[in-house]
C-alpha positions in Angstrom: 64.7 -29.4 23.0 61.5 -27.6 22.7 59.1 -27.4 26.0 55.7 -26.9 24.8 53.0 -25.1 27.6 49.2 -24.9 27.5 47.4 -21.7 29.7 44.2 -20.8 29.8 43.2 -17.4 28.7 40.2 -15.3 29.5 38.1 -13.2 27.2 39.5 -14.1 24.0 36.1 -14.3 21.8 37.7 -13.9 17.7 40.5 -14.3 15.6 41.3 -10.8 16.2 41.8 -11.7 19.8 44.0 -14.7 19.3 46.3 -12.7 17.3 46.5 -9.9 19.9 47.8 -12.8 22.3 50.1 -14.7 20.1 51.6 -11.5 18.7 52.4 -10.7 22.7 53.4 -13.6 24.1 55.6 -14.9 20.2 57.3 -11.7 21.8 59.3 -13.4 24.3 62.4 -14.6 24.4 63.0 -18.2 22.9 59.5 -18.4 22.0 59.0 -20.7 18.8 55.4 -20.6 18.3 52.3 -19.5 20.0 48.6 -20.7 19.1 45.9 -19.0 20.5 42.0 -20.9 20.2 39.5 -18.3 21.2 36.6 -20.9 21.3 39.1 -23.0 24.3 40.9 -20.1 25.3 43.8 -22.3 25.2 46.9 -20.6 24.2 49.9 -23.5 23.6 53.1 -22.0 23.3 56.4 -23.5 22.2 59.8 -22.4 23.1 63.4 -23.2 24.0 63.4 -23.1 27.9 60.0 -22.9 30.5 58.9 -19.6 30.4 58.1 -17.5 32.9 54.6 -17.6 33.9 55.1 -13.7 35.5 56.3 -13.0 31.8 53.6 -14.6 29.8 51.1 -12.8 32.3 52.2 -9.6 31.5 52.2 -10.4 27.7 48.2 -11.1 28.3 47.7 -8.3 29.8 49.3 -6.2 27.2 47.2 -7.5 24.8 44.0 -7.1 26.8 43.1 -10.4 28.1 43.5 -12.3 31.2 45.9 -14.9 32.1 43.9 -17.7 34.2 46.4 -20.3 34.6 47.8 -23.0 32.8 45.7 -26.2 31.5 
């Protein structure tokens, strides 16, 4: 069973940007797939279990962007 998760992402502005963030956050464990829409800032990610929203935080910030919640 897949549990598919939508959070909103700040500063994301180009393609560039979405792959900084799904290469992060397709990082974590049991994570499927990652999208990343910089016009939105939407980033739906797909993966085996409910991620950890501490996690997925940290993975934005790796990648330079700002975690603002989920949609």
């Amino acid at each position: 069973m897949s549990i598919s998760a939508t959070y909103k992402v700040s500063g994301m502005s180009c393609g560039h940007c979405e792959g900084a963030v799904s290469g992060e956050i397709s990082e974590l464990p049991g994570v499927s797939s990652v999208k990343a829409v910089a016009s939105t800032g939407e980033v739906t990610v797909i993966s085996e279990a409910a991620l950890d929203e501490t996690a997925v935080r940290a993975a934005v910030d790796e990648a330079g962007f700002e975690l603002v919640g989920t949609v």
